[in-house]
N, C-alpha and C positions, 0 to 999 in steps of 0.2 A: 895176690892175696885176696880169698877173697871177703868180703861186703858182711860185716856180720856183728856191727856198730850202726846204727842211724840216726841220726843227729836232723830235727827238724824244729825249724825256729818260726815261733809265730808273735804277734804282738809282744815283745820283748822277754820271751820267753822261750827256754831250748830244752825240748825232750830228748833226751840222747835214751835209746829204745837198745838194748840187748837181744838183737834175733838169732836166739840160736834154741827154738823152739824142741826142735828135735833130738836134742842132748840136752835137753831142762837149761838151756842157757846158761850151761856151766862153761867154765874159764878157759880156754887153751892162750897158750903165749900172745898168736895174732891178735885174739879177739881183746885181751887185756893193755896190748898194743893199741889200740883204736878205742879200748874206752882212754886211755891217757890222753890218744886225741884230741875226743871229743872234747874233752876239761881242759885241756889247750887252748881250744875253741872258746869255748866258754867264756875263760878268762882274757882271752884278747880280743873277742869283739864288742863290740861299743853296741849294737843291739843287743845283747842277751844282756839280759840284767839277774836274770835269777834261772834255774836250770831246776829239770825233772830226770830221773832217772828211774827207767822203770826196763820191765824186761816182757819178750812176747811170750803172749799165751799164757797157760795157767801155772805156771812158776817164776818168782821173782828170778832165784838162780841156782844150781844147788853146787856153786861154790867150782872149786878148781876142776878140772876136767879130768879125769884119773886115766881116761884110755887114750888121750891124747898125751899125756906124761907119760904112758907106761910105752907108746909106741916113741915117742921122741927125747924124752929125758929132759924137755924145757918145761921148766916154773913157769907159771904166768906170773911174772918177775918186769917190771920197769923203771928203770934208775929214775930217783927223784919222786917218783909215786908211788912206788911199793906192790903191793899183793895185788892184781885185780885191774893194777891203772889205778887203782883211787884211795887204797888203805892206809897208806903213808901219808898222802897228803892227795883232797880231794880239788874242791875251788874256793877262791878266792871272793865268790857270788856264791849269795845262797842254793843250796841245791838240796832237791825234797823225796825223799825216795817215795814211789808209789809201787804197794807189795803186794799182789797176786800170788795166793798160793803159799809152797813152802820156800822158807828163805833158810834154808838149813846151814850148820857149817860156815863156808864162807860166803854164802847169801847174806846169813845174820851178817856178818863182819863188812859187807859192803855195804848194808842199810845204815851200820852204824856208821859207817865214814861220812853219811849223807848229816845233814843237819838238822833234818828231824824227818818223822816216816807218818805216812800214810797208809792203811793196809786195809785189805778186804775180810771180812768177816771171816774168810773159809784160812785164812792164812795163816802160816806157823811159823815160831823163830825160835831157834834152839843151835849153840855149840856142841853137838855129838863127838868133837875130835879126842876126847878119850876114850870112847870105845873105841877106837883104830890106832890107840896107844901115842897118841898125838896130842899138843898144845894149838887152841885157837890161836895160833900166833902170827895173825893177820887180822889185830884189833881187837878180838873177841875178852880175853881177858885185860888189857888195856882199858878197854870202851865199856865195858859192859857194868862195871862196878860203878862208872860214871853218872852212867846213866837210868839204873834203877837201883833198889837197896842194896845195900853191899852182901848181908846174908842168903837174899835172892840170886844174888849173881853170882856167890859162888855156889850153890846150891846147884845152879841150871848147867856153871861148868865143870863142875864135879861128878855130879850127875848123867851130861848130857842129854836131860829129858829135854823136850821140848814143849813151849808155853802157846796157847793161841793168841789169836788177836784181842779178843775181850781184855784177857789176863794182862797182854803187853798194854794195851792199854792203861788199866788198873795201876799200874807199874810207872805209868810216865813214860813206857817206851815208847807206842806208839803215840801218834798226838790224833789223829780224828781216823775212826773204825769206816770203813761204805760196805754199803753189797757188793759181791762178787760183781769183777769187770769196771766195777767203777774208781780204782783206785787213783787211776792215770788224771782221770776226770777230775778230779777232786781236787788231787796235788794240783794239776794247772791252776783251778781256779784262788790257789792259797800262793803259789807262784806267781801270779799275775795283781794280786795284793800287794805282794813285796815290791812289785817290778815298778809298779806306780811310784814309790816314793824316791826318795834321792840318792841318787847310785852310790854318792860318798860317804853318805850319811849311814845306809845300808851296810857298806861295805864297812867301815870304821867299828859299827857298832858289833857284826859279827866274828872282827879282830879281837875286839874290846874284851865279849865273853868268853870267847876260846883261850885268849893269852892268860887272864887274870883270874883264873883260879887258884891257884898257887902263888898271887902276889900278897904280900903282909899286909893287915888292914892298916897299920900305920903310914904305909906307903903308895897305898894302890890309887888312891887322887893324884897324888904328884905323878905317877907313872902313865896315868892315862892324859896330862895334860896335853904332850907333846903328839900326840894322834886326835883328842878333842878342836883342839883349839882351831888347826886349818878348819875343819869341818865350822865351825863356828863364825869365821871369819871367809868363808866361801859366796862366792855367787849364788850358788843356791839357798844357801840359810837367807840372805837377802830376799831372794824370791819366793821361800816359803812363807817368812810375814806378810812381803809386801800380797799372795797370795790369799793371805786368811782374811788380811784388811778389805782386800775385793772381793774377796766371797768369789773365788775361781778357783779353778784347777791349777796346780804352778807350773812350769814349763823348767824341766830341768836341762842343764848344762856342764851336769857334772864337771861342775867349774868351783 
């Protein structure tokens, strides 16, 4: 198989990169195989604390691979992660999409699986899959009403037009706009912010929002107690006071 995933990790940090430049770094089975990897990756080692996903060259992705499906008949389909390696479920550590270009189709649909996006000025995000008599149904209608206003998101997938980066912006999709080429840059250095703080604490808190949208306000303290409270009573919460007291940096232990 070959190499068309790369995953490179630097001060607690993993950019897992989509090189498949040459077909807009759309999806075939292998390639959506090796991003599930990578997020594999992610979540079992003990250096990565927070993750970048970005794609080579001037397209984030333009989604499933059609001449690869249309010669083999495989979905870019992996049990337990869904569409793409990441749509179903992506990681478990924060991960930051950085968007070059167009993220059409199921590009939009993998940015949203990320946990918030970063994108270059020149960049576009739009669900087209009803012009091709199709449902974004790898996130797109799921995620998309989540994430910006609901009459907007059916508008874009109704529609199919596609929005730039200003407007995603505008929107709350994206979170910080760069110039072209810099988007990768950018996500690390918002990734390596995260990566600083306390892995358990990080991680809890990014359970916390994802799970509890849909919990009753009447309920949703008592629900988040039994995930709060280790985090509370942790080695690390120890060492972030005894940290602040000394005026240092805290040394975590994800303990």
């Amino acid at each position: 198989m070959s190499r068309t995933v790369v995953v490179d990790v630097q001060e607690g940090v993993g950019v897992i990169t989509i090189d498949r430049p040459d077909v807009r770094n759309a999806i075939d089975l292998p390639t959506a195989q090796q991003i599930a990897a990578a997020l594999d990756e992610v979540d079992e080692r003990a250096d990565i604390l927070a993750a970048v996903l970005t794609g080579a060259g001037p397209v984030f992705s333009a989604g499933m691979d059609l001449k690869a499906f249309s010669a083999t008949g495989e979905r870019p389909l992996v049990d337990g992660r869904g569409a793409f390696g990441i749509c179903e479920r992506a990681t478990e550590k924060p991960i930051i999409a950085a968007v070059e270009g167009k993220a059409l189709g199921g590009g939009t649909e993998i940015a949203l699986a990320c946990d918030f996006i970063v994108a270059a000025e020149d960049s576009q995000f739009g669900l087209p899959e009803v012009r091709r008599g199709l449902v974004a149904a790898a996130g797109g209608v799921l995620r998309l009403p989540r994430r910006i206003p609901h009459a907007v998101a059916l508008e874009m997938i109704m529609t199919g037009e596609p929005i730039d980066a200003a407007r995603a912006h505008s929107l709350g999709l994206v979170n910080h706009v760069v110039k072209p080429g810099a988007a990768c840059d950018r996500a690390v250095v918002l990734a390596r912010l995260i990566a600083a703080n306390a892995p358990m604490a990080v991680k809890t808190a990014k359970f916390l929002v994802n799970s509890s949208v849909d919990w009753p306000a009447t309920e949703m303290f008592g629900l988040q107690r039994s995930h709060v409270d280790p985090v509370r009573s942790s080695n690390d919460a120890a060492e972030g006071a005894r940290a602040f007291v000394e005026k240092r940096s805290p040394v975590w232990t994800n303990s």
